[in-house]
DOVO-578825 format. One record per residue: residue in three letters; x, y, z of N, C-alpha, C, O in turn. Coordinates in nm, 2 decimals, m for minus. Example, Ala and Ser with C-alpha at 12.3 -4.5 7.8 and 13.67 -1.06 7.14 Angstrom:
2
<ALA <1.32 m0.57 0.78> <1.23 m0.45 0.78> <1.32 m0.33 0.78> <1.42 m0.33 0.85>> <SER <1.28 m0.22 0.71> <1.37 m0.11 0.71> <1.29 0.00 0.79> <1.34 0.11 0.80>> 
END
This chain:
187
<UNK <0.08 m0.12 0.00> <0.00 0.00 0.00> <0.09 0.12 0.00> <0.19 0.14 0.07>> <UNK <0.03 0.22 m0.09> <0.12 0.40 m0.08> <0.03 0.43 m0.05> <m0.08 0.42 m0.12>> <UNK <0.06 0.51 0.11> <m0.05 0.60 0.15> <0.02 0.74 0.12> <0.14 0.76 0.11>> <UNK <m0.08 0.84 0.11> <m0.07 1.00 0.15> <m0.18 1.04 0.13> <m0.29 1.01 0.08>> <UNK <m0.12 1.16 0.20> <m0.23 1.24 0.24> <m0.28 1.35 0.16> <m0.20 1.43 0.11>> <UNK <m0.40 1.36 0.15> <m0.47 1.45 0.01> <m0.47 1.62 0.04> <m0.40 1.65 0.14>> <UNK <m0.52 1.71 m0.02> <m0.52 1.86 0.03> <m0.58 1.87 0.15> <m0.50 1.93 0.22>> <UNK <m0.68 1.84 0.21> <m0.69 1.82 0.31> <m0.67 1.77 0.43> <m0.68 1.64 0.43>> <UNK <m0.64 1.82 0.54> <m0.54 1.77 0.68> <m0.62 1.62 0.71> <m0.72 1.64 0.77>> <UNK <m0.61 1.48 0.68> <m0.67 1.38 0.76> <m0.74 1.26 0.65> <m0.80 1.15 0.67>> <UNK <m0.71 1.36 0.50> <m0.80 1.23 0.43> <m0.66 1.24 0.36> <m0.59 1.33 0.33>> <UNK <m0.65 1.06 0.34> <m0.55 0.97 0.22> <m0.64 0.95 0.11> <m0.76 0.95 0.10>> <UNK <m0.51 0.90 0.01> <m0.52 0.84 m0.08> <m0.43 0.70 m0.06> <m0.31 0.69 m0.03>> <UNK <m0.50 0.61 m0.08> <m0.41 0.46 m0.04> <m0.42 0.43 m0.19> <m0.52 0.48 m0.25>> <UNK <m0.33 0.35 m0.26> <m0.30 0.30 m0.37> <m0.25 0.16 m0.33> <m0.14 0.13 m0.27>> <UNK <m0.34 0.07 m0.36> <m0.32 m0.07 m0.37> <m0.21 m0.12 m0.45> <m0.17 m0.07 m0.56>> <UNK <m0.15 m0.23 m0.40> <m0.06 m0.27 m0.53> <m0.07 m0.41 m0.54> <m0.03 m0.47 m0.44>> <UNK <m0.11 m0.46 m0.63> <m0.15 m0.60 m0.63> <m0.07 m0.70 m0.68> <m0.01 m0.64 m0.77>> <UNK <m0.03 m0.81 m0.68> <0.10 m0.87 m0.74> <m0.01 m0.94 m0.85> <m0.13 m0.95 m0.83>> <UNK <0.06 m0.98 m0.95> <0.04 m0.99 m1.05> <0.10 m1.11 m1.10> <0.22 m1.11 m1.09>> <UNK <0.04 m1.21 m1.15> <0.06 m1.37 m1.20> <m0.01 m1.37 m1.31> <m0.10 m1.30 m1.34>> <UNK <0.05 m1.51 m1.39> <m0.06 m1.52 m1.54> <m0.21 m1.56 m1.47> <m0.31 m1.56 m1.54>> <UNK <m0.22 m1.60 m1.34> <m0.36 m1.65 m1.32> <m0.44 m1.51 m1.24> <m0.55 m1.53 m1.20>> <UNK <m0.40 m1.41 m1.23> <m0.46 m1.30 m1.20> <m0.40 m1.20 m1.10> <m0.31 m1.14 m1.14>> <UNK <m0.45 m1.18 m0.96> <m0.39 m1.11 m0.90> <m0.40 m1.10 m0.76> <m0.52 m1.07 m0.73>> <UNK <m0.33 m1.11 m0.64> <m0.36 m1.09 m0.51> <m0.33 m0.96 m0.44> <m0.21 m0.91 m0.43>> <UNK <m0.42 m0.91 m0.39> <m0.39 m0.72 m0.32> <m0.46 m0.74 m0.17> <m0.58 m0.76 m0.14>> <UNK <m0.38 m0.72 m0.12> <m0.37 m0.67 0.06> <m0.47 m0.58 0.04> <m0.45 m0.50 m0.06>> <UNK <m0.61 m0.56 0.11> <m0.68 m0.45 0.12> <m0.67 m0.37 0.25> <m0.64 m0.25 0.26>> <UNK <m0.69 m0.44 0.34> <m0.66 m0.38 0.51> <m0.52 m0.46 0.56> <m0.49 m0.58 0.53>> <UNK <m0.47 m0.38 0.63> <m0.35 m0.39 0.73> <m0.38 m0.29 0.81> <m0.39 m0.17 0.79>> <UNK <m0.39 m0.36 0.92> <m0.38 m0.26 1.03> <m0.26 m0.21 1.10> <m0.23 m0.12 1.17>> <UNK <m0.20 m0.31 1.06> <m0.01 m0.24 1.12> <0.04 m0.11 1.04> <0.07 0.00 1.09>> <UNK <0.04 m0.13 0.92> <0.05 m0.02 0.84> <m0.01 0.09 0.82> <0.05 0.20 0.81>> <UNK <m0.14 0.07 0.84> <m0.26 0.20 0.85> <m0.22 0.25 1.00> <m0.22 0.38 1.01>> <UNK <m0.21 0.21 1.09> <m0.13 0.22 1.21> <m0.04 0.32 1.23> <m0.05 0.43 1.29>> <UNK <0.04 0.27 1.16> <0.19 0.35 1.14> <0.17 0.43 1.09> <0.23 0.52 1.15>> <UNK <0.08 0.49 0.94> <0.03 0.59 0.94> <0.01 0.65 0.97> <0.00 0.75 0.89>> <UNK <m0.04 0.65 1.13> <m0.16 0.76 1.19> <m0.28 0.74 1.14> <m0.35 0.84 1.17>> <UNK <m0.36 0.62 1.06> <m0.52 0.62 1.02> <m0.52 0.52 1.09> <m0.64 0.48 1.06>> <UNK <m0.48 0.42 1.17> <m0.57 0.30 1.21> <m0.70 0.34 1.31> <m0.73 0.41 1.41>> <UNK <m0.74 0.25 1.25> <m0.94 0.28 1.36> <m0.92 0.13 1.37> <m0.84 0.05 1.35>> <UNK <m1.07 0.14 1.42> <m1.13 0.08 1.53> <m1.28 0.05 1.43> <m1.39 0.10 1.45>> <UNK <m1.23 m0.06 1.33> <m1.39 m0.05 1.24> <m1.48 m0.17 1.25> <m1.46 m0.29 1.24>> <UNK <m1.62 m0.06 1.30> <m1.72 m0.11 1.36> <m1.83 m0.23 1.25> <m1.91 m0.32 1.29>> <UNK <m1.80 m0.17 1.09> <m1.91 m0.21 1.02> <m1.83 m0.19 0.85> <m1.75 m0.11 0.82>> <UNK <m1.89 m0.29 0.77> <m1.82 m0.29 0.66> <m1.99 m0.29 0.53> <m2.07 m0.39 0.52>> <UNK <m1.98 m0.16 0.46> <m2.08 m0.15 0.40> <m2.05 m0.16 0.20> <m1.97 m0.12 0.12>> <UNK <m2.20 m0.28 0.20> <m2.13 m0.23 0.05> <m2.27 m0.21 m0.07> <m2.38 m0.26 m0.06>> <UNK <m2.22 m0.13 m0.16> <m2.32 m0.01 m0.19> <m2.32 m0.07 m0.38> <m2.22 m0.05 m0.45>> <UNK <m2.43 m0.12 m0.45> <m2.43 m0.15 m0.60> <m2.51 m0.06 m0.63> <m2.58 m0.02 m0.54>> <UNK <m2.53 m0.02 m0.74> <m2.58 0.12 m0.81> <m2.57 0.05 m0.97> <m2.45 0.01 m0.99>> <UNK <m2.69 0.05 m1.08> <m2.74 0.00 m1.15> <m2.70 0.12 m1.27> <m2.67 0.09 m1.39>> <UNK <m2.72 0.21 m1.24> <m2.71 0.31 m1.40> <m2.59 0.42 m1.34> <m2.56 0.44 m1.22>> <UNK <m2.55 0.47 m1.45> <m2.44 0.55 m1.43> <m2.53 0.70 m1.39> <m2.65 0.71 m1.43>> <UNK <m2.47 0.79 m1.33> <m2.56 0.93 m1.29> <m2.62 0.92 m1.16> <m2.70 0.99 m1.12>> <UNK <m2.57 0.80 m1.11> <m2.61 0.83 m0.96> <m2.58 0.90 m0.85> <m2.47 0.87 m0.82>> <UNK <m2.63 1.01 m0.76> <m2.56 1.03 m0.71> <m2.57 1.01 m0.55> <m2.64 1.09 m0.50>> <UNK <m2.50 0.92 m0.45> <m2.56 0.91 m0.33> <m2.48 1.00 m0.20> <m2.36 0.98 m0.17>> <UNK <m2.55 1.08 m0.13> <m2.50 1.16 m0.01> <m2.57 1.30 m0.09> <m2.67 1.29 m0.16>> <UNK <m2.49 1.40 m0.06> <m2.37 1.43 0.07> <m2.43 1.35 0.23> <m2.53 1.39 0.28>> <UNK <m2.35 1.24 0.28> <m2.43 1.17 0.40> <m2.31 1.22 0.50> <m2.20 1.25 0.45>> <UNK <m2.34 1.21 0.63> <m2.28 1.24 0.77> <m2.35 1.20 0.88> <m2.47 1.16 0.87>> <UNK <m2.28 1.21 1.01> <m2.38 1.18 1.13> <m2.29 1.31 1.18> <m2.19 1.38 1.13>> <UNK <m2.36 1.31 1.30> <m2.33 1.42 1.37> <m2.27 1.35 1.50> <m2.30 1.23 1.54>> <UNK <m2.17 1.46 1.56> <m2.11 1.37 1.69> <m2.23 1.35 1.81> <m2.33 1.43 1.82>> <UNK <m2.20 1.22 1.91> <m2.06 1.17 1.91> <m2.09 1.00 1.79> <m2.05 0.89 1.80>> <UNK <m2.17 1.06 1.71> <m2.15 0.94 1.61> <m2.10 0.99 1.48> <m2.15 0.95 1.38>> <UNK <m2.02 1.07 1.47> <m1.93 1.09 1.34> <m1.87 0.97 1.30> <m1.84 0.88 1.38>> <UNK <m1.85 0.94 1.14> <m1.76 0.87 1.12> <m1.65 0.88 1.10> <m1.62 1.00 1.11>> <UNK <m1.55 0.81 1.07> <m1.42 0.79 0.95> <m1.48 0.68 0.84> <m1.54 0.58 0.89>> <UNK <m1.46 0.68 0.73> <m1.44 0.61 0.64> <m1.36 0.58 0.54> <m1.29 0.68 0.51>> <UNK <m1.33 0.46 0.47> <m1.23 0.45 0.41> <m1.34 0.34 0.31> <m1.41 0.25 0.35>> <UNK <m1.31 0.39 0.22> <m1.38 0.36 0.07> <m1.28 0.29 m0.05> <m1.17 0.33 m0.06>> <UNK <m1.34 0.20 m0.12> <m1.31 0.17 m0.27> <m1.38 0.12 m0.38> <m1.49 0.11 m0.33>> <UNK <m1.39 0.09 m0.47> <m1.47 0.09 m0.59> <m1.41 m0.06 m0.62> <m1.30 m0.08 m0.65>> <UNK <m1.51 m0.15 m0.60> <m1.52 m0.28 m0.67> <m1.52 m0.32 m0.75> <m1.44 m0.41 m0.79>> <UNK <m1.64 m0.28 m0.83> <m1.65 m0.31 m0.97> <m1.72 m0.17 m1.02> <m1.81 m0.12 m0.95>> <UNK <m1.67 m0.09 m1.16> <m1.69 0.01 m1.20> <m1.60 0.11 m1.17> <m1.48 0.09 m1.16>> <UNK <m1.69 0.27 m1.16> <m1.59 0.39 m1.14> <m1.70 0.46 m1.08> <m1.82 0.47 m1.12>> <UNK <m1.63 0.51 m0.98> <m1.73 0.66 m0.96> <m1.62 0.80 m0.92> <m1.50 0.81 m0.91>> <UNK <m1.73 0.87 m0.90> <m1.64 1.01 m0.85> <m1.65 0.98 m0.74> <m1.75 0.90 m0.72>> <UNK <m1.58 1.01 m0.60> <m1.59 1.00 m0.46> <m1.59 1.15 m0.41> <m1.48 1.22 m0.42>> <UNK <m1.67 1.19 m0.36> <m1.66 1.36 m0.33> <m1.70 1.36 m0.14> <m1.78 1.29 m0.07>> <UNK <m1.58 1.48 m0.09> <m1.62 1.49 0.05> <m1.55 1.64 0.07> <m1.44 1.70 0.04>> <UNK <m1.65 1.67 0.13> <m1.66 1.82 0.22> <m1.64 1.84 0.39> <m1.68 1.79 0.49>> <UNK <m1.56 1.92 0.36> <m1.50 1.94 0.51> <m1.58 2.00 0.60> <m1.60 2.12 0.58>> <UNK <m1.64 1.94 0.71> <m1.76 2.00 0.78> <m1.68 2.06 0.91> <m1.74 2.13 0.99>> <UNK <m1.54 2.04 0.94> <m1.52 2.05 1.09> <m1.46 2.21 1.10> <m1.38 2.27 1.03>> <UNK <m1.53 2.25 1.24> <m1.51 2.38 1.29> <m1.38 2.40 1.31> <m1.31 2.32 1.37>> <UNK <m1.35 2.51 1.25> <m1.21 2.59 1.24> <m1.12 2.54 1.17> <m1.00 2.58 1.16>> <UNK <m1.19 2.43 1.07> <m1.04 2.36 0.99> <m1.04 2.48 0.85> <m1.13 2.51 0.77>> <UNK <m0.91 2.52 0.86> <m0.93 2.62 0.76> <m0.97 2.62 0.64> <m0.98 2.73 0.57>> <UNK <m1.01 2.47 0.58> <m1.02 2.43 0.43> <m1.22 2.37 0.47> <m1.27 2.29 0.40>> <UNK <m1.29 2.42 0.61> <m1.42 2.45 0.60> <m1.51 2.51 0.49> <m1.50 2.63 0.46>> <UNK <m1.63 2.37 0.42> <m1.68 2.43 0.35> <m1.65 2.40 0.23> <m1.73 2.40 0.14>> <UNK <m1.53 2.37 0.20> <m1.47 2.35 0.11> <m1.44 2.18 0.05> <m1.38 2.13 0.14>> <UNK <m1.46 2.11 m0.05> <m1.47 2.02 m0.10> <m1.28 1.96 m0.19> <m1.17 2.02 m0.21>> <UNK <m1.32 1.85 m0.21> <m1.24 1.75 m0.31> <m1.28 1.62 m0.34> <m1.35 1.54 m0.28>> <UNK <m1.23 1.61 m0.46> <m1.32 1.42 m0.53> <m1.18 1.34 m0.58> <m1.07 1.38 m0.61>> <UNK <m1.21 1.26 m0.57> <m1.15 1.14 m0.63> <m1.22 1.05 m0.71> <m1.34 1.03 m0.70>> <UNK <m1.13 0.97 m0.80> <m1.22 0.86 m0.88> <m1.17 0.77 m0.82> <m1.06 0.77 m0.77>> <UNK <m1.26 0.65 m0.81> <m1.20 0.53 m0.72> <m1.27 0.41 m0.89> <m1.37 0.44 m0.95>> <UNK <m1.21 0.34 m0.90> <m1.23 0.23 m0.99> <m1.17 0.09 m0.93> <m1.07 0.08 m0.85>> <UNK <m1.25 0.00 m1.00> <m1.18 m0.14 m1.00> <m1.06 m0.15 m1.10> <m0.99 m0.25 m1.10>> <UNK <m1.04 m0.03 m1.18> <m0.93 m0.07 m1.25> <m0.82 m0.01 m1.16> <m0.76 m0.10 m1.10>> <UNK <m0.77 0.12 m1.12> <m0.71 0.20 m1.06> <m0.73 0.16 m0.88> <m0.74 0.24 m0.79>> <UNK <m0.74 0.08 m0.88> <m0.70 0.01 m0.75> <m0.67 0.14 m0.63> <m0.57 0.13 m0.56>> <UNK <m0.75 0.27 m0.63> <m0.72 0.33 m0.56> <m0.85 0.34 m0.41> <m0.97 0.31 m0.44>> <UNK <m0.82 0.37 m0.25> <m0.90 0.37 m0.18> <m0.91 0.50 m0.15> <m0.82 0.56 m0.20>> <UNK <m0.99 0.57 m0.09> <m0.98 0.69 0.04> <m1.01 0.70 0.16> <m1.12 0.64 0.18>> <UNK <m0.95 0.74 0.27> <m0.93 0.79 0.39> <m1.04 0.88 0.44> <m0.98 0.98 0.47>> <UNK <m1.15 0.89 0.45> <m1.18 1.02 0.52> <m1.19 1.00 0.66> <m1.23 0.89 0.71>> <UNK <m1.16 1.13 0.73> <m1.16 1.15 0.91> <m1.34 1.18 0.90> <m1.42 1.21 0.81>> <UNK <m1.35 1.17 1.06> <m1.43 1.23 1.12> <m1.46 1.40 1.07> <m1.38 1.49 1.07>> <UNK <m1.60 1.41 1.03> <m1.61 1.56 1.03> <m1.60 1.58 0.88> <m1.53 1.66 0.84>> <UNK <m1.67 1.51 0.81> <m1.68 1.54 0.69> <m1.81 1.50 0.58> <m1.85 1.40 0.64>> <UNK <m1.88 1.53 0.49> <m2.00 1.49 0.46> <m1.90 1.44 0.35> <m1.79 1.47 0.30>> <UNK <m2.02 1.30 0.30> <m1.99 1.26 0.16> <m2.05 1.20 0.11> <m2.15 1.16 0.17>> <UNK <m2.02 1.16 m0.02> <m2.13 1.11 m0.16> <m2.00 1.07 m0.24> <m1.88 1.10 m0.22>> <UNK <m2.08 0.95 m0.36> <m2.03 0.95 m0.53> <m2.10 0.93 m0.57> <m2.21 0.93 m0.53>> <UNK <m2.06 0.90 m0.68> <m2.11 0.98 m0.84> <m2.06 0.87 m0.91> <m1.94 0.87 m0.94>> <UNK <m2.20 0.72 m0.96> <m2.14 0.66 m1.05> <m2.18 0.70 m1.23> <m2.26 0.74 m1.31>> <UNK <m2.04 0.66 m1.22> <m2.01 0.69 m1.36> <m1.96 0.54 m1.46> <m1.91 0.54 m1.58>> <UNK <m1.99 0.47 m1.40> <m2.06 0.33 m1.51> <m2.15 0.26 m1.49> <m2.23 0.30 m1.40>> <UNK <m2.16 0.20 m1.53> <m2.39 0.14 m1.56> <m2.39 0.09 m1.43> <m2.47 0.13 m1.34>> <UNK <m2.28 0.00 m1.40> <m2.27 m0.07 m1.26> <m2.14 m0.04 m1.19> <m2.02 m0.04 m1.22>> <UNK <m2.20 m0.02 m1.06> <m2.08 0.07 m0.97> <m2.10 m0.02 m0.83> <m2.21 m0.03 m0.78>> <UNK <m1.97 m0.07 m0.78> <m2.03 m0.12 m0.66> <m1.92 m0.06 m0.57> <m1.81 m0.03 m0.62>> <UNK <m1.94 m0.05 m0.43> <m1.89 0.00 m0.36> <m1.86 m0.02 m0.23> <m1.97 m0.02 m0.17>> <UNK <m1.72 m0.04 m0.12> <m1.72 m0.10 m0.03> <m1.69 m0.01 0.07> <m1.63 0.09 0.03>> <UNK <m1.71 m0.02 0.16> <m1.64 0.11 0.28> <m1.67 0.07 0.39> <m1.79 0.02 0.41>> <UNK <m1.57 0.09 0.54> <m1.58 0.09 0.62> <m1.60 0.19 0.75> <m1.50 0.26 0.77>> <UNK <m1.66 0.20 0.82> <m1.66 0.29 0.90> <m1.61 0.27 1.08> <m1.59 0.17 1.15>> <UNK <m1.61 0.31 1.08> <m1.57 0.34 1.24> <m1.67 0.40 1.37> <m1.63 0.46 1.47>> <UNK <m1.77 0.38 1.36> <m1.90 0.44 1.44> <m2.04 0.40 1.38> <m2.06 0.42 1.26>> <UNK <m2.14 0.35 1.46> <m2.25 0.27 1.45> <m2.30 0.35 1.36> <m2.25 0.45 1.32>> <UNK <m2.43 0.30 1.33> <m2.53 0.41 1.22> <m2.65 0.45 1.31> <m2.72 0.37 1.37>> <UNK <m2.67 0.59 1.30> <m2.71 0.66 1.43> <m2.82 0.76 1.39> <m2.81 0.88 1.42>> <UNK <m2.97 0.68 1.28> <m3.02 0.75 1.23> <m3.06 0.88 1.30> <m3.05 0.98 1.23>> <UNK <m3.10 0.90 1.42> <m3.14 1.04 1.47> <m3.00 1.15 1.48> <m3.01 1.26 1.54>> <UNK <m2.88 1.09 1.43> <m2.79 1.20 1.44> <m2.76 1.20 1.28> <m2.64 1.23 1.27>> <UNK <m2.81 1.18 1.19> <m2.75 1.16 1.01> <m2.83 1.26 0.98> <m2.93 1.28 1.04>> <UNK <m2.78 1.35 0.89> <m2.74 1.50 0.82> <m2.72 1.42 0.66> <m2.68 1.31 0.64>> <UNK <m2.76 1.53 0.55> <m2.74 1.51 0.44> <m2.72 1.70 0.37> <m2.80 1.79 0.40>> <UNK <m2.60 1.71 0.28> <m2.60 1.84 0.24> <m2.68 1.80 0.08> <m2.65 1.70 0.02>> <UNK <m2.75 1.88 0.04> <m2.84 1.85 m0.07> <m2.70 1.87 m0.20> <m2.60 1.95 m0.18>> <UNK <m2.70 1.82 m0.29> <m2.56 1.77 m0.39> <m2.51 1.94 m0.43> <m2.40 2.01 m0.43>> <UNK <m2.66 1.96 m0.45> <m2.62 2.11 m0.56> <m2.63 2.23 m0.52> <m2.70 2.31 m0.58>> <UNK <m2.55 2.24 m0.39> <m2.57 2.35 m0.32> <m2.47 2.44 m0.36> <m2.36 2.41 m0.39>> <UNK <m2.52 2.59 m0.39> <m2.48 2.68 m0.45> <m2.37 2.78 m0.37> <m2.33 2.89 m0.40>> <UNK <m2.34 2.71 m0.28> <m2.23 2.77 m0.18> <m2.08 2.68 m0.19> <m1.96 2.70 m0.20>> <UNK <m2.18 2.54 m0.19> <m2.05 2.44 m0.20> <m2.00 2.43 m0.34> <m1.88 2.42 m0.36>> <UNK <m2.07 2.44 m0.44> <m2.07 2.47 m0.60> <m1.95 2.33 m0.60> <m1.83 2.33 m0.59>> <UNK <m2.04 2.25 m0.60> <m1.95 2.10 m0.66> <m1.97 2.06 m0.78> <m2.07 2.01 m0.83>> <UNK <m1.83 2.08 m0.87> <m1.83 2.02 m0.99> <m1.85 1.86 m0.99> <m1.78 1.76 m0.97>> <UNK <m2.01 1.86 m1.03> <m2.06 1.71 m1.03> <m2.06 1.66 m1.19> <m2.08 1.76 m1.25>> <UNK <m2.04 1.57 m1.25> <m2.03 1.52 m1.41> <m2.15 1.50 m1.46> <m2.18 1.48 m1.58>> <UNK <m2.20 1.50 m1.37> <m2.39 1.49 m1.42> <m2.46 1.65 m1.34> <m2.44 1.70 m1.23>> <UNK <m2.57 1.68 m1.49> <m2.68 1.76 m1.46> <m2.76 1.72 m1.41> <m2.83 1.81 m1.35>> <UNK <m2.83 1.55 m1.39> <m2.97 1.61 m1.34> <m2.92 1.43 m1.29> <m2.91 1.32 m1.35>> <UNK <m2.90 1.46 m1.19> <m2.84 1.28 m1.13> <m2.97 1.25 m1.07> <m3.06 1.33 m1.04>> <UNK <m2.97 1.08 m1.07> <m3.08 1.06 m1.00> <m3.04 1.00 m0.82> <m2.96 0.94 m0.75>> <UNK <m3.14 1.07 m0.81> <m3.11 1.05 m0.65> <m3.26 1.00 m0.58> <m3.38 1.00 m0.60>> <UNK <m3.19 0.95 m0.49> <m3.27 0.86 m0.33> <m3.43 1.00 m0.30> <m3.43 1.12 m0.31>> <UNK <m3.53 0.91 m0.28> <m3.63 1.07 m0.24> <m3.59 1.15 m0.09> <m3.63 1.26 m0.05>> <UNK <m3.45 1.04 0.00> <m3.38 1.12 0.11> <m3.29 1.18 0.05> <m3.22 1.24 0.14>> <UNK <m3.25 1.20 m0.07> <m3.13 1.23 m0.10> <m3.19 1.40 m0.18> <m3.13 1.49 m0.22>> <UNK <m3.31 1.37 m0.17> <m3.36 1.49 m0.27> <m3.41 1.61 m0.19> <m3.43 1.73 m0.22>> <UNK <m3.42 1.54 m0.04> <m3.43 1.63 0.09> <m3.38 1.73 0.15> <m3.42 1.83 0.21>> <UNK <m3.20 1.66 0.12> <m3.14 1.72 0.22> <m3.07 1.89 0.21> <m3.09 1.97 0.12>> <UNK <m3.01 1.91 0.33> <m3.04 2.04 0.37> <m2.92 2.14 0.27> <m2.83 2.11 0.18>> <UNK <m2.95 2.24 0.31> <m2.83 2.34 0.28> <m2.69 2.32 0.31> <m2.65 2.26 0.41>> <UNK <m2.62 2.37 0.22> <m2.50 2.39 0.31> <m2.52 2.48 0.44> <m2.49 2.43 0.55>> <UNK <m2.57 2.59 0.43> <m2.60 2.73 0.52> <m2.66 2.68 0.59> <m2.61 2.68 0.70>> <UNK <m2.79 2.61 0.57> <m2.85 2.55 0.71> <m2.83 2.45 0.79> <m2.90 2.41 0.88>> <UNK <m2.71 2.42 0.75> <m2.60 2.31 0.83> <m2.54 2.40 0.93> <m2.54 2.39 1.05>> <UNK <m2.49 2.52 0.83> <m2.37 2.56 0.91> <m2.43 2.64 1.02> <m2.36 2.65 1.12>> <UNK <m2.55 2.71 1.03> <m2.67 2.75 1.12> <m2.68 2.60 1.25> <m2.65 2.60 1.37>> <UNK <m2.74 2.49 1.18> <m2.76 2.43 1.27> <m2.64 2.37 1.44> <m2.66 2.36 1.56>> <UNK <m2.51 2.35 1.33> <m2.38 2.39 1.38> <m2.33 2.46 1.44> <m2.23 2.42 1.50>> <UNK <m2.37 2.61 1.44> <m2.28 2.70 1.47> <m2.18 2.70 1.40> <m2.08 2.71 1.46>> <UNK <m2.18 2.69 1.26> <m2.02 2.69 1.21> <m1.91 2.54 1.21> <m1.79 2.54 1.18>> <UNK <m2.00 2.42 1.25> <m1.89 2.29 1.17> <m1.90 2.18 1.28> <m1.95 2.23 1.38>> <UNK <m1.87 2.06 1.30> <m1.88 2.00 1.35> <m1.73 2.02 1.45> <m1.62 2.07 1.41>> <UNK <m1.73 1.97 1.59> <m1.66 1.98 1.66> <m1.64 1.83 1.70> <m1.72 1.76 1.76>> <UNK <m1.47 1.79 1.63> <m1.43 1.64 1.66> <m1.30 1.60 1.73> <m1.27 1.48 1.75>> 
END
């Protein structure tokens, strides 16, 4: 695994490396000694995995609020999508402010995100499946959703008119997050 760390203080990019034989291929997905040594090892509670049928999906912006925040650490199984997350935490100077990644089954790439961040992707082939782990129970009376196309967060999404969840078509403002907050989550 090559880990580093993305523009953001606390999310990686892990790069799988898989060995390679004429009969296919074997790749380490989790080590916890390594992720360790990094400074990302958790404590993961639950391992979720996500298929999506047409390309133009888009699922999130999803979050819990503390003391059920998560971390997650994501990869793309079969297909591609965009992986997008916004930095919700108070006082981190890059508040508000977004970054994406593409995660594919070809490009054997994962992501890191910490605590204190909302997130979504965006599949971008017919079939997208998707695995991720988190670190903190699922805590519906504390789950927050930023609605995709908020005009503050102005996220370059690849689709105009994505189809989304009837929760996904709900969710709130950026602004009326950061109202509900006071200004970001505290982690």
């Amino acid at each position: 695994m090559e880990i580093k760390e993305r523009k953001f203080k606390g999310v990686y990019e892990i790069q799988l490396k898989p060995l390679l034989d004429p009969r296919g291929f074997f790749m380490r997905v989790f080590d916890e000694k390594t992720l360790t040594e990094a400074g990302i090892g958790r404590h993961w509670v639950q391992e979720n995995h996500s298929r999506s049928e047409q390309a133009g999906i888009i699922r999130g912006l999803h979050l819990q609020l503390p003391p059920f925040s998560e971390t997650k650490m994501l990869r793309c199984l079969k297909g591609t999508v965009l992986d997008v997350f916004v930095d919700l935490r108070k006082g981190s100077p890059t508040y508000g402010q977004w970054d994406s990644i593409e995660l594919s089954a070809e490009n054997k790439k994962m992501i890191f995100i910490p605590r204190g961040f909302a997130h979504a992707f965006c599949t971008l082939s017919e079939i997208s499946e998707v695995s991720y782990k988190v670190d903190s129970i699922y805590a519906p009376q504390y789950e927050r959703g930023l609605i995709w196309n908020d005009e503050t967060l102005n996220i370059d999404w690849p689709v105009k008119n994505p189809i989304l969840s009837d929760k996904d078509q709900k969710n709130m403002s950026f602004k009326a997050f950061d109202e509900e907050t006071s200004g970001g989550l505290v982690i």
